[in-house]
VMD Tcl script that draws the C-alpha trace (Angstrom):
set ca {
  {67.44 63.79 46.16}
  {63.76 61.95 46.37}
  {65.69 59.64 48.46}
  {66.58 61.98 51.28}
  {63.68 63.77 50.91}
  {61.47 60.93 51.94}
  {63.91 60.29 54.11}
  {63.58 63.35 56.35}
  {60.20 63.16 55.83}
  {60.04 59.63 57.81}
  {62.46 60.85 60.43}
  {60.18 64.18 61.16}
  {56.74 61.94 61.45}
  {58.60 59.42 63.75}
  {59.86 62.48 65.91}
  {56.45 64.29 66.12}
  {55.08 60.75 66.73}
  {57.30 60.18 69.87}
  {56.95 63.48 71.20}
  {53.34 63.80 70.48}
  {52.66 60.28 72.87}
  {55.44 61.76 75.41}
  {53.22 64.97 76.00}
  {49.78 63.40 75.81}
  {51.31 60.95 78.64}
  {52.64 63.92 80.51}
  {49.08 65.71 80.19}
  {47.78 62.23 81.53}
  {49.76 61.99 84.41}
  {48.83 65.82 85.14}
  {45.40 65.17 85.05}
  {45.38 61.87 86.93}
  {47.30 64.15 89.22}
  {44.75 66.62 89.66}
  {42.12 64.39 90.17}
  {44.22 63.34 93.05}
  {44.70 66.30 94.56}
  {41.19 66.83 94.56}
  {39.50 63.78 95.66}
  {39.22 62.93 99.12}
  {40.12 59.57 101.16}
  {37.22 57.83 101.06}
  {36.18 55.33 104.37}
  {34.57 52.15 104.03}
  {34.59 49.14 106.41}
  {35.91 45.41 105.25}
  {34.39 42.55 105.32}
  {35.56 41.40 108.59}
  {34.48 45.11 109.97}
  {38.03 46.75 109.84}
  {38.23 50.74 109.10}
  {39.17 51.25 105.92}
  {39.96 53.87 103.66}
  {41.12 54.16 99.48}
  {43.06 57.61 98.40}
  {44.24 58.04 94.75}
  {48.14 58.24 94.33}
  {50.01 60.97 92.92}
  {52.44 60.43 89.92}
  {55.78 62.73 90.90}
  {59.09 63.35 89.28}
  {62.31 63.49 91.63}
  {62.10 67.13 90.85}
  {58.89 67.80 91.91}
  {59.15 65.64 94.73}
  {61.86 67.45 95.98}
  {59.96 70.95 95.33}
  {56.76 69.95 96.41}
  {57.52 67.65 99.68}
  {60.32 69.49 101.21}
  {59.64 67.77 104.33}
  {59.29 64.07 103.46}
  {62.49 64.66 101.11}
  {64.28 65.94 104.19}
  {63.24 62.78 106.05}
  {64.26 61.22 103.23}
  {67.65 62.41 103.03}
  {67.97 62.11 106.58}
  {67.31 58.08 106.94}
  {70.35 58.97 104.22}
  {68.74 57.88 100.51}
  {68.91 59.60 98.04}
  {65.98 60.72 96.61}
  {67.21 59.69 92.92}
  {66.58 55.97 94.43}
  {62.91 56.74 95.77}
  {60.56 54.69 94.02}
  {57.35 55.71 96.00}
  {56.35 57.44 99.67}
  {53.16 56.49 101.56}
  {51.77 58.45 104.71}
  {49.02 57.85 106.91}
  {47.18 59.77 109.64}
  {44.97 58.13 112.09}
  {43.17 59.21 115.34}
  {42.38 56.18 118.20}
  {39.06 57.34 120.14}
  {37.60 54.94 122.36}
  {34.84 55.30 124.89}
  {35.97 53.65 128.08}
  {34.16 52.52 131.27}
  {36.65 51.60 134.05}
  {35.53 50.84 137.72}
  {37.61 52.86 140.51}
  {38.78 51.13 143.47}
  {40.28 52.24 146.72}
  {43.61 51.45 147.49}
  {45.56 52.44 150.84}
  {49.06 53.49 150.54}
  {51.34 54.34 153.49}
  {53.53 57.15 153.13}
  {56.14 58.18 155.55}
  {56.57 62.17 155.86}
  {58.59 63.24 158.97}
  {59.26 59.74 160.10}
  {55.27 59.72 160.77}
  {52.90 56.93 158.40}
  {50.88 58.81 156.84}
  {47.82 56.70 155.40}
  {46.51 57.70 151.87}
  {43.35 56.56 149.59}
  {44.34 56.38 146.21}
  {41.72 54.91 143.65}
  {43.07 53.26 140.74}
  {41.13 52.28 137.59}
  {42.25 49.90 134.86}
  {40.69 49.22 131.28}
  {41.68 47.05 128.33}
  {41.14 45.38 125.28}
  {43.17 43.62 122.61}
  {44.13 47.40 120.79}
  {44.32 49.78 123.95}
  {44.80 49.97 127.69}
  {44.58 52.29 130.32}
  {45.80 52.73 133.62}
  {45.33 55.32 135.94}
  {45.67 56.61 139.64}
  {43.23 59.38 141.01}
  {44.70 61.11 143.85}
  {43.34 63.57 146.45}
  {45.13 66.33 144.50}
  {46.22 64.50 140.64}
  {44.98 61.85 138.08}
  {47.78 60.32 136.33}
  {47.18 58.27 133.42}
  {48.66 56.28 131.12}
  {47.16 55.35 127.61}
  {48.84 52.56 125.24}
  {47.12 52.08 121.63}
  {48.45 49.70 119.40}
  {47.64 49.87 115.63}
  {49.02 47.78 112.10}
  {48.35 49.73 109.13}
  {48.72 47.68 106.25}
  {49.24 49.59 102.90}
  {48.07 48.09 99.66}
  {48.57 49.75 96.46}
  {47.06 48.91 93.15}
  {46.69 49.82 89.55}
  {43.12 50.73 87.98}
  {42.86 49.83 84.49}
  {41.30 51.54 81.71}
  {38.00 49.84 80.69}
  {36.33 49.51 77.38}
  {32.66 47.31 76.86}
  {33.99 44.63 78.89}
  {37.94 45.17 77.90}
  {40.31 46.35 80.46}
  {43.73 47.58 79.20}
  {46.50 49.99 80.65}
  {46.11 51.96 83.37}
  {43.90 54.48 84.51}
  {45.01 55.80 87.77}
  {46.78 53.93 90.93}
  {45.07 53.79 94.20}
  {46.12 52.98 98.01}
  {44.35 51.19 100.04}
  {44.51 51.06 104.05}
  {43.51 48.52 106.34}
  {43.74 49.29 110.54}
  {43.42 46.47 112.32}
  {42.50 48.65 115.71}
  {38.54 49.01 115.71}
  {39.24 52.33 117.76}
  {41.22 53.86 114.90}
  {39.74 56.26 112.05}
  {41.77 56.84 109.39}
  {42.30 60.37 109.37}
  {44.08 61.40 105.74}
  {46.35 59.47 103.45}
  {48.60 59.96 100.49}
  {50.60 57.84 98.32}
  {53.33 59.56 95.75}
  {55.27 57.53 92.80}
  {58.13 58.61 91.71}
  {58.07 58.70 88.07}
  {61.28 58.16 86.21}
}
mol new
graphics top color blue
foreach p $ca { graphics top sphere $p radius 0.5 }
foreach p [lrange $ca 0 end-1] q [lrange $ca 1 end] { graphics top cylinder $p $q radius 0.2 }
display resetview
């Protein structure tokens, strides 16, 4: 009877054991979570003078993907994968602003209206640089325009480990960082959401 006693005894420790680490890894994921939620992007420059900025990622279950990220799970489902499969989801915002200078010249154009030439001044303007370009007409009664900006976001995502003295084990949050090569471009907001299984 000792026997099974101790035996049960074992079994209960080893159960509260496992389910005492499963919830104090849940409450860590929360938290890390929170923090998340809370902190904003932060902006930096590289080395080489590219925008920059670093946002904490958010640890999400399918289920609370699904709740919490209607949209992007509608995307999702859309682009037809299933959001079972979904290991993580990255989003970026950025905003191109760029002060431009661009001489006007004149340009004649000949129209024909009632079989008569009609001579008009249109002045034109033209800017670029390696990221954007502009073109643009100015006429006596309209400006048209036309704006290309061309951006590469790269998307780097890392873990953070847990640091004691000078040991560094685990991990203590993930982070995304975001690189745009366009010198015009501020990175606006970003988010980064694992799927935990």
């Amino acid at each position: 009877m000792k026997k099974y006693l101790f035996l049960y005894a074992v079994l209960v420790t080893a159960l509260l054991v496992v389910t005492c680490r499963r919830y104090h890894a849940e409450t860590r994921r929360l938290v890390q979570n929170q923090e998340a939620l809370a902190s904003d992007v932060a902006h930096y420059r590289t080395r080489a003078g590219q925008e920059a900025a670093s946002a904490q990622a958010l640890r999400l279950r399918c289920g609370e993907f699904e709740r919490l990220r209607t949209d992007d799970a509608e995307e999702i489902r859309r682009l037809g994968i299933k959001i079972r499969r979904l290991e993580a989801a990255a989003k970026a915002f950025t905003a191109t602003e760029a002060e431009i200078r661009a001489p006007l010249r004149d340009t004649v154009v000949i129209r024909v209206r009632d079989s008569v030439p009609v001579h008009d001044t249109v002045r034109l303007f033209r800017w670029r640089d390696p990221w954007v370009s502009v073109e643009g007409r100015i006429g006596r009664d309209s400006a048209v325009c036309r704006i290309r900006s061309v951006d590469t976001l790269r998307q780097i995502v890392h873990r953070i480990p847990r640091r004691f003295l000078f040991i560094r084990w685990g991990t203590k949050a993930l982070r995304q960082e975001i690189v745009s090569t366009n010198p015009h471009t501020r990175i606006v907001h970003a988010e980064y959401v694992k799927i935990e299984r």
